[in-house]
C-alpha positions as CSV (number, residue, x, y, z in Angstrom):
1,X,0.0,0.0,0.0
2,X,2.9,2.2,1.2
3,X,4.5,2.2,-2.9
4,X,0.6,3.2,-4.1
5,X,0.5,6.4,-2.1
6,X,4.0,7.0,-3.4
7,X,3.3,6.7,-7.0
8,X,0.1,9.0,-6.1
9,X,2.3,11.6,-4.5
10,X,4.8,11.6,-7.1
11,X,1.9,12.0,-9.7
12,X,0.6,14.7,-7.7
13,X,4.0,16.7,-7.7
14,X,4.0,16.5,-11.5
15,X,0.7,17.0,-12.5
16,X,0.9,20.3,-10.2
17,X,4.3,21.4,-12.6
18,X,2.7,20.9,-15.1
19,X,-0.1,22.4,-14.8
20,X,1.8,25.3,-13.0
21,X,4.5,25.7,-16.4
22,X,4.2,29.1,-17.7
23,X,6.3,31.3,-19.2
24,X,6.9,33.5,-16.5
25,X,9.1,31.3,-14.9
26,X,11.8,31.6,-17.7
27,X,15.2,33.1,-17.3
28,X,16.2,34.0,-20.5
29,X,14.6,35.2,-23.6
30,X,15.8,34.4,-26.9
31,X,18.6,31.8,-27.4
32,X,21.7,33.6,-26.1
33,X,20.3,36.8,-24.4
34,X,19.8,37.2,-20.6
35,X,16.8,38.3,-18.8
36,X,16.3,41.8,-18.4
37,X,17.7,43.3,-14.8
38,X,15.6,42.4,-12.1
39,X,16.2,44.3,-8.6
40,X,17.7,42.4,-6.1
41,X,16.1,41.9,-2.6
42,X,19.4,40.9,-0.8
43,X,23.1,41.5,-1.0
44,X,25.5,38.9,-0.3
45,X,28.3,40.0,2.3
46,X,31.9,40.4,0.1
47,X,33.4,37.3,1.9
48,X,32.5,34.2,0.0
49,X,30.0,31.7,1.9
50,X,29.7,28.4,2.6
51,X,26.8,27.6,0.0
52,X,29.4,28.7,-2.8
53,X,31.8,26.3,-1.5
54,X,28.9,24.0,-1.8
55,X,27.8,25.1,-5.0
56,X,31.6,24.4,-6.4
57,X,31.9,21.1,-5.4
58,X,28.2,20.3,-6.7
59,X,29.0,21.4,-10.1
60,X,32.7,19.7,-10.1
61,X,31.0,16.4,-9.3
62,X,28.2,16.9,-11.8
63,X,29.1,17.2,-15.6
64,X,25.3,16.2,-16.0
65,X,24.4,19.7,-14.7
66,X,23.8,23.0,-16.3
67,X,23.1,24.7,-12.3
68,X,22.5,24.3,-9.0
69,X,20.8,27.2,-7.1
70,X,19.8,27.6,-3.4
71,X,16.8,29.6,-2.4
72,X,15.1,31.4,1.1
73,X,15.2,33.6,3.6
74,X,18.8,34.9,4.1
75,X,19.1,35.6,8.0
76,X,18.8,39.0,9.1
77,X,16.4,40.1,6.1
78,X,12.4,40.7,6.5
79,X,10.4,37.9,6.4
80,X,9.1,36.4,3.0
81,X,12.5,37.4,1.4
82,X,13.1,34.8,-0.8
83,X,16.4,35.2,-2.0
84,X,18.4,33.5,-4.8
85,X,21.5,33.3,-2.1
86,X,23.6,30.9,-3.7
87,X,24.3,29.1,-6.7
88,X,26.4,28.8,-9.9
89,X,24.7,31.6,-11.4
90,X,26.8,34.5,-9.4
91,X,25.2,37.4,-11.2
92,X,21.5,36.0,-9.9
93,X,22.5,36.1,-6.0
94,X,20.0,38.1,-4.3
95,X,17.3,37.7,-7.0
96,X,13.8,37.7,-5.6
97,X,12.4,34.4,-5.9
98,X,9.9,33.3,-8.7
99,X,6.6,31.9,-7.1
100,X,6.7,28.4,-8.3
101,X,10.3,28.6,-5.7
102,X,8.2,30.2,-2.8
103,X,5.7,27.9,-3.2
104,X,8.3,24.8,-2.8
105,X,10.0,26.4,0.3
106,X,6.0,27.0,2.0
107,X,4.9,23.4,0.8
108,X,7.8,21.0,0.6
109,X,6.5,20.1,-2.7
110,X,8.7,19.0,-5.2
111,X,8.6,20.5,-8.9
112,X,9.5,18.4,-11.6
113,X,10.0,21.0,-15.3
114,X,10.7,19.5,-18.3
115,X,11.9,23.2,-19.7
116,X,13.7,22.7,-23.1
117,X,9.6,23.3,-24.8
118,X,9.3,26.7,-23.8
119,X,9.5,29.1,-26.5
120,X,11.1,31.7,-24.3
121,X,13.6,29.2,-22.6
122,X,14.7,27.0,-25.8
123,X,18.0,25.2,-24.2
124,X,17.2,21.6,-23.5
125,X,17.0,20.9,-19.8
126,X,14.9,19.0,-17.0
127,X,14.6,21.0,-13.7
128,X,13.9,19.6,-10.2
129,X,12.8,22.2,-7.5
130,X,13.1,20.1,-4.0
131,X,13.1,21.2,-0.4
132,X,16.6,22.2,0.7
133,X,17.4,19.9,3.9
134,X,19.7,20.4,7.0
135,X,21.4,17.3,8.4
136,X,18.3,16.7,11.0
137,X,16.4,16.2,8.1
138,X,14.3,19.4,8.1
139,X,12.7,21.5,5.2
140,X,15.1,24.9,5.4
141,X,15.0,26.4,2.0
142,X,15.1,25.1,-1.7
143,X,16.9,23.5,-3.9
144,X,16.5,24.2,-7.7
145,X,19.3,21.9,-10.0
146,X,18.7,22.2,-13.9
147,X,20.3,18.9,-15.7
148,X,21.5,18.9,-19.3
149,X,18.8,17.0,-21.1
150,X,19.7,15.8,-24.8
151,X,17.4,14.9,-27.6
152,X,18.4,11.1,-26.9
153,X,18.9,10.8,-23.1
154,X,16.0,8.3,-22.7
155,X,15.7,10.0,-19.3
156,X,11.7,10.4,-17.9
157,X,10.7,12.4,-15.1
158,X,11.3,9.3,-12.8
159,X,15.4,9.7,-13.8
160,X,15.7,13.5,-13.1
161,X,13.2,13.1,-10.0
162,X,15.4,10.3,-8.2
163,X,18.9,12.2,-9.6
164,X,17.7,15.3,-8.1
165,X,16.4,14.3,-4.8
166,X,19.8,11.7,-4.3
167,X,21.3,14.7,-4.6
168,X,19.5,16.9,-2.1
169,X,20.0,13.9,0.4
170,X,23.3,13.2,0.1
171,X,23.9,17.4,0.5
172,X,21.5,17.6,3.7
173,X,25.1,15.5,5.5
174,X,27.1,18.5,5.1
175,X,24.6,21.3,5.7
176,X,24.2,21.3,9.8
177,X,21.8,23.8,9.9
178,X,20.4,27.5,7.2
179,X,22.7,29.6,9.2
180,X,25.9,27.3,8.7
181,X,24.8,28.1,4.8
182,X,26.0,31.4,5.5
183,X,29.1,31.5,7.4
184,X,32.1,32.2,5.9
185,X,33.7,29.4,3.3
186,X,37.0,28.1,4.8
Protein backbone atom coordinates (compact mmCIF):
# COMPACT_ATOMS: atom_id res chain seq x y z
CA UNK A 1 0.00 0.00 0.00
CA UNK A 2 2.92 2.15 1.15
CA UNK A 3 4.47 2.19 -2.86
CA UNK A 4 0.57 3.19 -4.13
CA UNK A 5 0.52 6.45 -2.07
CA UNK A 6 4.04 6.98 -3.43
CA UNK A 7 3.27 6.70 -6.95
CA UNK A 8 0.07 8.95 -6.12
CA UNK A 9 2.32 11.55 -4.54
CA UNK A 10 4.80 11.58 -7.09
CA UNK A 11 1.91 11.97 -9.68
CA UNK A 12 0.55 14.66 -7.71
CA UNK A 13 3.99 16.73 -7.66
CA UNK A 14 4.01 16.45 -11.51
CA UNK A 15 0.69 17.04 -12.46
CA UNK A 16 0.95 20.34 -10.15
CA UNK A 17 4.30 21.42 -12.58
CA UNK A 18 2.67 20.88 -15.12
CA UNK A 19 -0.12 22.42 -14.78
CA UNK A 20 1.78 25.29 -12.99
CA UNK A 21 4.52 25.72 -16.38
CA UNK A 22 4.22 29.08 -17.72
CA UNK A 23 6.30 31.29 -19.22
CA UNK A 24 6.86 33.51 -16.47
CA UNK A 25 9.09 31.31 -14.92
CA UNK A 26 11.84 31.59 -17.67
CA UNK A 27 15.17 33.11 -17.26
CA UNK A 28 16.24 34.02 -20.52
CA UNK A 29 14.58 35.18 -23.58
CA UNK A 30 15.78 34.41 -26.86
CA UNK A 31 18.64 31.75 -27.38
CA UNK A 32 21.73 33.57 -26.11
CA UNK A 33 20.31 36.77 -24.41
CA UNK A 34 19.79 37.24 -20.60
CA UNK A 35 16.77 38.27 -18.85
CA UNK A 36 16.30 41.85 -18.35
CA UNK A 37 17.67 43.27 -14.79
CA UNK A 38 15.55 42.44 -12.05
CA UNK A 39 16.18 44.32 -8.63
CA UNK A 40 17.71 42.41 -6.08
CA UNK A 41 16.11 41.89 -2.62
CA UNK A 42 19.35 40.85 -0.79
CA UNK A 43 23.10 41.47 -0.99
CA UNK A 44 25.51 38.90 -0.26
CA UNK A 45 28.32 39.98 2.25
CA UNK A 46 31.90 40.38 0.15
CA UNK A 47 33.41 37.32 1.95
CA UNK A 48 32.45 34.16 -0.05
CA UNK A 49 29.95 31.75 1.92
CA UNK A 50 29.67 28.35 2.62
CA UNK A 51 26.84 27.57 -0.01
CA UNK A 52 29.38 28.66 -2.79
CA UNK A 53 31.76 26.30 -1.47
CA UNK A 54 28.94 23.98 -1.77
CA UNK A 55 27.83 25.08 -4.96
CA UNK A 56 31.64 24.37 -6.39
CA UNK A 57 31.94 21.05 -5.38
CA UNK A 58 28.23 20.35 -6.73
CA UNK A 59 29.04 21.42 -10.09
CA UNK A 60 32.68 19.65 -10.06
CA UNK A 61 31.00 16.42 -9.29
CA UNK A 62 28.15 16.87 -11.77
CA UNK A 63 29.10 17.21 -15.63
CA UNK A 64 25.34 16.21 -16.00
CA UNK A 65 24.38 19.68 -14.69
CA UNK A 66 23.82 22.96 -16.28
CA UNK A 67 23.14 24.74 -12.33
CA UNK A 68 22.51 24.31 -9.01
CA UNK A 69 20.79 27.23 -7.06
CA UNK A 70 19.79 27.64 -3.41
CA UNK A 71 16.81 29.60 -2.37
CA UNK A 72 15.12 31.36 1.05
CA UNK A 73 15.24 33.57 3.56
CA UNK A 74 18.78 34.89 4.06
CA UNK A 75 19.11 35.57 7.96
CA UNK A 76 18.78 39.05 9.11
CA UNK A 77 16.45 40.08 6.06
CA UNK A 78 12.41 40.69 6.51
CA UNK A 79 10.44 37.93 6.36
CA UNK A 80 9.14 36.35 3.02
CA UNK A 81 12.46 37.39 1.39
CA UNK A 82 13.11 34.78 -0.77
CA UNK A 83 16.38 35.16 -1.97
CA UNK A 84 18.42 33.51 -4.76
CA UNK A 85 21.47 33.33 -2.09
CA UNK A 86 23.64 30.87 -3.65
CA UNK A 87 24.30 29.10 -6.69
CA UNK A 88 26.41 28.78 -9.85
CA UNK A 89 24.68 31.64 -11.41
CA UNK A 90 26.83 34.49 -9.37
CA UNK A 91 25.19 37.37 -11.20
CA UNK A 92 21.54 36.03 -9.85
CA UNK A 93 22.53 36.08 -6.03
CA UNK A 94 19.96 38.08 -4.30
CA UNK A 95 17.35 37.73 -7.00
CA UNK A 96 13.80 37.69 -5.58
CA UNK A 97 12.42 34.41 -5.92
CA UNK A 98 9.87 33.28 -8.71
CA UNK A 99 6.64 31.92 -7.15
CA UNK A 100 6.73 28.38 -8.35
CA UNK A 101 10.34 28.57 -5.67
CA UNK A 102 8.18 30.23 -2.77
CA UNK A 103 5.71 27.91 -3.16
CA UNK A 104 8.30 24.80 -2.82
CA UNK A 105 9.98 26.41 0.29
CA UNK A 106 6.00 26.99 1.97
CA UNK A 107 4.93 23.43 0.78
CA UNK A 108 7.83 20.99 0.60
CA UNK A 109 6.45 20.08 -2.68
CA UNK A 110 8.71 19.03 -5.15
CA UNK A 111 8.57 20.46 -8.89
CA UNK A 112 9.48 18.41 -11.61
CA UNK A 113 9.99 20.95 -15.27
CA UNK A 114 10.74 19.55 -18.26
CA UNK A 115 11.94 23.21 -19.74
CA UNK A 116 13.66 22.66 -23.13
CA UNK A 117 9.65 23.25 -24.79
CA UNK A 118 9.26 26.75 -23.81
CA UNK A 119 9.46 29.13 -26.48
CA UNK A 120 11.13 31.70 -24.33
CA UNK A 121 13.62 29.23 -22.65
CA UNK A 122 14.67 26.96 -25.80
CA UNK A 123 17.96 25.18 -24.20
CA UNK A 124 17.20 21.62 -23.49
CA UNK A 125 16.99 20.95 -19.76
CA UNK A 126 14.92 19.05 -17.01
CA UNK A 127 14.55 21.04 -13.72
CA UNK A 128 13.95 19.63 -10.18
CA UNK A 129 12.85 22.23 -7.53
CA UNK A 130 13.15 20.12 -4.00
CA UNK A 131 13.07 21.25 -0.42
CA UNK A 132 16.58 22.18 0.73
CA UNK A 133 17.36 19.92 3.85
CA UNK A 134 19.75 20.41 6.96
CA UNK A 135 21.41 17.26 8.44
CA UNK A 136 18.31 16.72 10.99
CA UNK A 137 16.37 16.19 8.10
CA UNK A 138 14.32 19.44 8.09
CA UNK A 139 12.72 21.52 5.16
CA UNK A 140 15.14 24.92 5.38
CA UNK A 141 14.97 26.44 1.99
CA UNK A 142 15.11 25.06 -1.70
CA UNK A 143 16.93 23.51 -3.86
CA UNK A 144 16.51 24.17 -7.70
CA UNK A 145 19.27 21.87 -9.96
CA UNK A 146 18.71 22.25 -13.94
CA UNK A 147 20.29 18.87 -15.72
CA UNK A 148 21.47 18.86 -19.31
CA UNK A 149 18.78 17.05 -21.15
CA UNK A 150 19.66 15.84 -24.77
CA UNK A 151 17.38 14.95 -27.61
CA UNK A 152 18.37 11.08 -26.91
CA UNK A 153 18.89 10.79 -23.13
CA UNK A 154 15.96 8.34 -22.72
CA UNK A 155 15.71 10.02 -19.27
CA UNK A 156 11.73 10.35 -17.94
CA UNK A 157 10.67 12.44 -15.14
CA UNK A 158 11.28 9.28 -12.82
CA UNK A 159 15.41 9.75 -13.83
CA UNK A 160 15.70 13.48 -13.07
CA UNK A 161 13.22 13.14 -10.03
CA UNK A 162 15.45 10.29 -8.17
CA UNK A 163 18.87 12.17 -9.64
CA UNK A 164 17.70 15.34 -8.11
CA UNK A 165 16.40 14.34 -4.84
CA UNK A 166 19.76 11.70 -4.31
CA UNK A 167 21.27 14.66 -4.62
CA UNK A 168 19.50 16.88 -2.09
CA UNK A 169 19.98 13.86 0.40
CA UNK A 170 23.35 13.22 0.10
CA UNK A 171 23.93 17.38 0.50
CA UNK A 172 21.51 17.62 3.67
CA UNK A 173 25.09 15.52 5.46
CA UNK A 174 27.06 18.48 5.10
CA UNK A 175 24.56 21.27 5.73
CA UNK A 176 24.20 21.32 9.81
CA UNK A 177 21.84 23.80 9.85
CA UNK A 178 20.39 27.52 7.16
CA UNK A 179 22.70 29.63 9.20
CA UNK A 180 25.86 27.25 8.70
CA UNK A 181 24.78 28.14 4.76
CA UNK A 182 26.04 31.40 5.51
CA UNK A 183 29.13 31.49 7.39
CA UNK A 184 32.10 32.24 5.91
CA UNK A 185 33.74 29.39 3.33
CA UNK A 186 37.03 28.07 4.76
Amino acid sequence: MKRIAIRRSSAFAIALCISTASPIHATQTAAGTPAPERSKNWTPPAAKLYVQTLTEQIMAAHPELISVTFHGVPPGAAPKTYTMFGGSYLDRIGNPDDPDDVMVIETGVTLLDPRWHRTKDVIRKFVVQTPLRDAAGENIGLIVIAYKNPVNSGKADRDFFLAGTNLRDDLQKQIPSFAALFEPAK
